[in-house]
N, C-alpha and C positions, 0 to 999 in steps of 0.2 A: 603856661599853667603847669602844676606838678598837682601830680594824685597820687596819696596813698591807698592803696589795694590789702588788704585783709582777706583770707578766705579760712573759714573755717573745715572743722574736720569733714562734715560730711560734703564737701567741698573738694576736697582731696583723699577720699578715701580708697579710690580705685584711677586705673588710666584714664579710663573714660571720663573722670570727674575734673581727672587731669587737663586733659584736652580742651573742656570745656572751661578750664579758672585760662587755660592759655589763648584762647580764641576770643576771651572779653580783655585779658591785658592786650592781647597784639592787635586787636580794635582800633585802640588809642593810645596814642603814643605817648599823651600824657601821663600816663598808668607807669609811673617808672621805678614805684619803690614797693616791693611785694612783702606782704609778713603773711607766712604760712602758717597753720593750725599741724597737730598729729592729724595722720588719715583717721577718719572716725569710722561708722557703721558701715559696711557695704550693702546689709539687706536688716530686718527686724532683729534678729537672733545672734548676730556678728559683735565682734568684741571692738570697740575703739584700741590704737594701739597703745596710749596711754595705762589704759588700763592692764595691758597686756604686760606691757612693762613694769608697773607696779607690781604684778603677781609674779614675776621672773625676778625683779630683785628681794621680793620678800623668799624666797626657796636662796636665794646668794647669799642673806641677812641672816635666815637658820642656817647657816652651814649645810644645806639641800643641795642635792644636781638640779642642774634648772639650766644644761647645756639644748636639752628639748625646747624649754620655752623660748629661749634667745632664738632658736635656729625657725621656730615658728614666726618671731615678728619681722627676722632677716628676709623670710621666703613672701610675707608682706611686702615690701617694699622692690624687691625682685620682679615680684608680677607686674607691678608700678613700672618699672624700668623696662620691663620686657616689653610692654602694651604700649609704652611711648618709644620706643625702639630705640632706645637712647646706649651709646657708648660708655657704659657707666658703670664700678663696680664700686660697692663698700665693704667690701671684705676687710679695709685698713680699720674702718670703723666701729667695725664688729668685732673683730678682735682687740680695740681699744677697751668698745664699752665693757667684753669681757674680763679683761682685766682690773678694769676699775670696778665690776662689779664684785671681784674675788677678793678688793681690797677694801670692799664696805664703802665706798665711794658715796655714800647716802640717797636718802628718797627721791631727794631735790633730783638731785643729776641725772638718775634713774629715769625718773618722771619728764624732762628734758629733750633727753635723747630723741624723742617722737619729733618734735618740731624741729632740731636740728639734723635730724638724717631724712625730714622732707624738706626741708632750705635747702641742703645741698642736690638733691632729686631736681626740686622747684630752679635751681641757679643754672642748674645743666639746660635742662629742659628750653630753658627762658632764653640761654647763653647770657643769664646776667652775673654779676659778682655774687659771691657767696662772700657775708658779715655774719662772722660769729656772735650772737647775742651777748654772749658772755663779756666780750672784746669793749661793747660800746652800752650796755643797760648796767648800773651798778647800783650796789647795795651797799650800805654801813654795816661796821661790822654789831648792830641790833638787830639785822635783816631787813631794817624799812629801805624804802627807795629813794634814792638820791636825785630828784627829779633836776635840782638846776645844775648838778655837776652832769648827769647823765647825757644832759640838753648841751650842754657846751662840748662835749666830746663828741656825742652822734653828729651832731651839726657839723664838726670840723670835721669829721670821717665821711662824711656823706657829700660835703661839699666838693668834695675830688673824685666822688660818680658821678655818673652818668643813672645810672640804671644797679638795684641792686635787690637782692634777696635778706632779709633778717629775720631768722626764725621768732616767733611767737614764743610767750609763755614766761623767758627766762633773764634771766641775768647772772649777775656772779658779784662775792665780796671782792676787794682789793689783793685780798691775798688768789682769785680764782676760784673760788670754788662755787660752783653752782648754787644759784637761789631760786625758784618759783617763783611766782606771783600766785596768787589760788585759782583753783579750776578755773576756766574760761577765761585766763589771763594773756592770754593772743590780740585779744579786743586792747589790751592797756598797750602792750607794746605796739599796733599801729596806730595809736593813738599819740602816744611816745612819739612816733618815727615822723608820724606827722606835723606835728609839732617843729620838732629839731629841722626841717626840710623846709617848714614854716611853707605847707603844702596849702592849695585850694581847697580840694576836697579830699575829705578822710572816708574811701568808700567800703565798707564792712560790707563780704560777701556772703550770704549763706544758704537754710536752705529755706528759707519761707521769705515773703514778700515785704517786707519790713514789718511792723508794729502794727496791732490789731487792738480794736476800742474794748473787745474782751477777750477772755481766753476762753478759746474754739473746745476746749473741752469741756466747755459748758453751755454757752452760745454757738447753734449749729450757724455756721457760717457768718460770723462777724465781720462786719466793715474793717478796712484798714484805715490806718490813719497816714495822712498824705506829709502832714508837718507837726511839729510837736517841739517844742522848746526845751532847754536840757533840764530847764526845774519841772517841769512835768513831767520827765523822764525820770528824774530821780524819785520824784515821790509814785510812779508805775513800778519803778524798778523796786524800791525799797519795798512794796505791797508783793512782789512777786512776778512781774513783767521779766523775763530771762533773756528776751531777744538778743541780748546787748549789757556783756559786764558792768554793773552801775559803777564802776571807777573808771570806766574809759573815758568819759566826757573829762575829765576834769584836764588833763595837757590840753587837749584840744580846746573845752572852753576858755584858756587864757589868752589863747592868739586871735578867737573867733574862726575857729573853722568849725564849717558845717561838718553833719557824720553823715553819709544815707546806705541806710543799709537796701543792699541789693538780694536778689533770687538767681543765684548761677543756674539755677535748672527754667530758668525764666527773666532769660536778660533784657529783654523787651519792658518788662513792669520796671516803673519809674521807684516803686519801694517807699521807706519812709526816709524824708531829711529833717533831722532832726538837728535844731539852729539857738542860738543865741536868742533872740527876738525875731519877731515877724510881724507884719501888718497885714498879714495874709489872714483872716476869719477863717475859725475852724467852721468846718462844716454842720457841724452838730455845737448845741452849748457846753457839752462836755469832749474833751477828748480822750478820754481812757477810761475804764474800771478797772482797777485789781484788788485781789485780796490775801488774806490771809486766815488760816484756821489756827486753833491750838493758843487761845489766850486765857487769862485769867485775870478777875478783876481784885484787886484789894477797896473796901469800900470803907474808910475812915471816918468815924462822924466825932464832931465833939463841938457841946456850944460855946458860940462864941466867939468859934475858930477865926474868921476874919480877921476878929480885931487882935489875934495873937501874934505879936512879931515872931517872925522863925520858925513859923510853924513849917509851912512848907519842907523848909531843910531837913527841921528835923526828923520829917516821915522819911523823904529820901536817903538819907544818911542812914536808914535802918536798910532798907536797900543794900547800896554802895556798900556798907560794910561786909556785905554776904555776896559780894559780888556779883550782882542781880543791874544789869540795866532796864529801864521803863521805856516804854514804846506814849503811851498817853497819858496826860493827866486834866483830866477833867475837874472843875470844882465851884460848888457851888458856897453859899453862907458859912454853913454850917458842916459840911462835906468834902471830904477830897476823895476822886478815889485813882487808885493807881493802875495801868495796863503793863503785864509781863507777861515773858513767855509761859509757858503753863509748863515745861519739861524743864526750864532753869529752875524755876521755883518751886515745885512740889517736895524736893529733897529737902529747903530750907524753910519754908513756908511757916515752922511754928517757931525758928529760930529769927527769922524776921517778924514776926508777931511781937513776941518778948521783946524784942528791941524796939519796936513800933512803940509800946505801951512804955517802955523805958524810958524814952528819948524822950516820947511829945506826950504820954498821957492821955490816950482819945475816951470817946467815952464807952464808942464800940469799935470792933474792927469784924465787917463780915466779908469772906472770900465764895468768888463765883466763879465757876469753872467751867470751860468746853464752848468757848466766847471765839469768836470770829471778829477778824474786821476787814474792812470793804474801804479802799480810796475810790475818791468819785473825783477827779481831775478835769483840769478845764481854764483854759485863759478864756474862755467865750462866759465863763462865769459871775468874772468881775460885771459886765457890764448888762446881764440878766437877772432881772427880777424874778423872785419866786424859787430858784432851783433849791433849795432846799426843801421848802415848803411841795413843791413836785416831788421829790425823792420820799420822804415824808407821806404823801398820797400813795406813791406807785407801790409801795411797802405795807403800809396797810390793807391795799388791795388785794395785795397776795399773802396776808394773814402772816405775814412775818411784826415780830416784837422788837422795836428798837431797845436796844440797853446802852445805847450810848450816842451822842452823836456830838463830833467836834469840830470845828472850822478853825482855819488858822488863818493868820490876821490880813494874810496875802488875796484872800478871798481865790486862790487857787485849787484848793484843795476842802475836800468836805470829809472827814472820817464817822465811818459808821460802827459801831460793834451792835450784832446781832447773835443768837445762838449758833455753834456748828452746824446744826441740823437746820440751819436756816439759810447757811450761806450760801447755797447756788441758787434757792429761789429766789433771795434778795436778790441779786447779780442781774438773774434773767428780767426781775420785774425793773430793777432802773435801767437795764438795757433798752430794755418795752418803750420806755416811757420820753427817752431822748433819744433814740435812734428808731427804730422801727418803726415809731407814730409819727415821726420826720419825715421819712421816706417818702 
């Protein structure tokens, strides 16, 4: 068997965190391909190095001394080194990135640096090889990802280790030059790595127990969820579930490798695996809630609408033309209305109006503002009766107003829009109502 290993920042943020990602890889010897995170938080108040790095190359970018900052995130990585008592000096490196930083070297590479001066910490540490990201993830020169040219390179590079370290986060164009992936882009590259390894299991390390049926800052102590399929993970993810980059599944979904993410401060819990399919029954009829604040509705009426060819398009096209993407569209006869971000749209709001009325002619258009919505997820869905009609009850219950409710055709997924001011009682009352009265 081969497994790919993932640990995130707060993972590796200190030795001790250290010790602790090396004591679950030398466990198992299957654990042979490592992708490291930058060290993140050491206590509440602490800087991620990432971030550290971003504010040292923005004073490099002004034309600033910023020889203080660099020598603070060096002395980072020093304590690192010191507390694993490891033989190890990056002074070569540090006078690199200086240099590059003096040369405007850009954000990307800037931003980089974290997870490649912990790869090389992490390869010592490990006595595995250190792979340059840059060397085997690439980019076109538009910046997107080259996922079946990057796949045929890593594979042929990876096939002649053994055992290897490839920092998180990055990659490079053809010509070299450093590219990102966006924040928590560490998840994609073991993802990537797994892939190309064409590994068992893809296991993402960090620092909570896998995936939870809601988010604990609103639900005092939510269930976890034990299994979960990647199209409910996308539609958790896209609501707001952060466990886990919602772009990492997708290498890994095409070979069938499972993901499960683990607890380094709790190696013992089995975490969430999150699979292809399962015949496994969730435990509850639903398996997730998440949501999101800050929507706004556009509400389009005009009679007769149904029977108008093109209409549809032509509201959306008032949209798209202003650069506006839509999150829902619900419709009924005589009605369409549309869900956007509420901070995209307020700027253009009366410029998509005018084009609204331009294109399709409605007969009103009313906007409503400070809208929330809520996914209510679940494969145990499909094959239960009533769960809407339940969600429905538990909402009323708690004196929350529905303004929207949409189902998508997979019978997976139920969306809700409620008011802002509604949205964590919503949450708590369908939490109430499928989990808690389960129990």
């Amino acid at each position: 068997m081969k497994k790919v290993v993932k640990f995130g920042g707060s993972s590796l943020a200190s030795a001790e965190q250290f010790i602790k990602a090396g004591d679950i890889i030398r466990s198992d010897k299957e654990r042979r391909y490592v992708v490291p995170s930058a060290p993140g938080k050491r206590f509440g108040k602490d800087t991620k190095v990432t971030d550290m790095l971003y504010g040292c190359y923005a004073k490099a970018e002004a034309g600033e001394a910023f020889a203080e900052d660099l020598k603070m995130i060096r002395e980072r990585y020093e304590e690192i080194i010191h507390g694993l008592q490891l033989d190890l000096s990056l002074a070569d490196e540090f006078a690199a990135i200086e240099e590059k930083f003096r040369e405007k070297a850009g954000e990307d590479y800037a931003a980089s640096r974290g997870e490649y001066l912990n790869g090389i910490v992490m390869a010592s540490y490990l006595g595995y090889e250190f792979i340059d990201a840059s060397t085997v993830i690439l980019f076109d020169e538009n910046g997107e990802f080259e996922s079946e040219k990057t796949n045929k390179v890593l594979a042929e590079r990876l096939s002649h280790v053994e055992c290897a370290v490839i920092p998180g986060f990055y990659g490079a164009y053809e010509d070299g030059k450093v590219k990102t992936f966006s924040r928590g882009g560490s998840d994609i590259t073991g993802s990537i790595v797994a892939r190309a390894v064409k590994a068992d299991v893809y296991e993402n390390w960090t620092d909570v127990s896998g995936f939870l049926v809601a988010d604990p800052r609103i639900i005092k102590n939510p269930v976890g969820i034990e299994t979960i399929t990647y199209r409910e993970l996308r539609e958790l993810s896209y609501m707001g579930a952060t466990v886990l980059h919602e772009d990492a599944i997708f290498p890994v979904r095409r070979e069938g490798i499972p993901i499960n993410i683990r607890n380094t401060n709790c190696p013992e819990e089995k975490g969430t695996w999150i699979v292809e399919s399962t015949c496994q029954k969730s435990k509850y009829v639903i398996t997730g809630i998440a949501g999101k604040k800050g929507f706004c509705s556009v509400n389009i009426e005009k009679d007769m609408m149904n029977s108008e060819i093109g209409f549809g398009r032509k509201v959306l096209q008032a949209f798209e033309d202003y650069g506006i993407s839509f999150e829902h569209v619900p419709s009924g006869i005589d009605t369409m209305t549309v869900f956007v971000h509420q901070d995209e749209f307020i700027n253009k709001e009366q410029k998509v109006v005018s084009a609204i009325h331009r294109l399709a002619d409605p007969d009103t258009i009313d906007i409503e503002s400070d809208l929330a919505l809520i996914a209510v997820v679940g494969r145990g869905m499909r094959s239960t009766r009533g769960t809407a009609g339940r969600i429905f009850s538990a909402l009323a219950h708690a004196n929350v107003n529905v303004r929207m409710i949409d189902q998508g055709s997979s019978e997976l997924n139920i969306i809700i829009g409620v008011s802002d001011e509604d949205f964590e009682n919503a949450i708590r009352a369908i939490y109430k109502i499928f989990v808690e009265l389960e129990l």
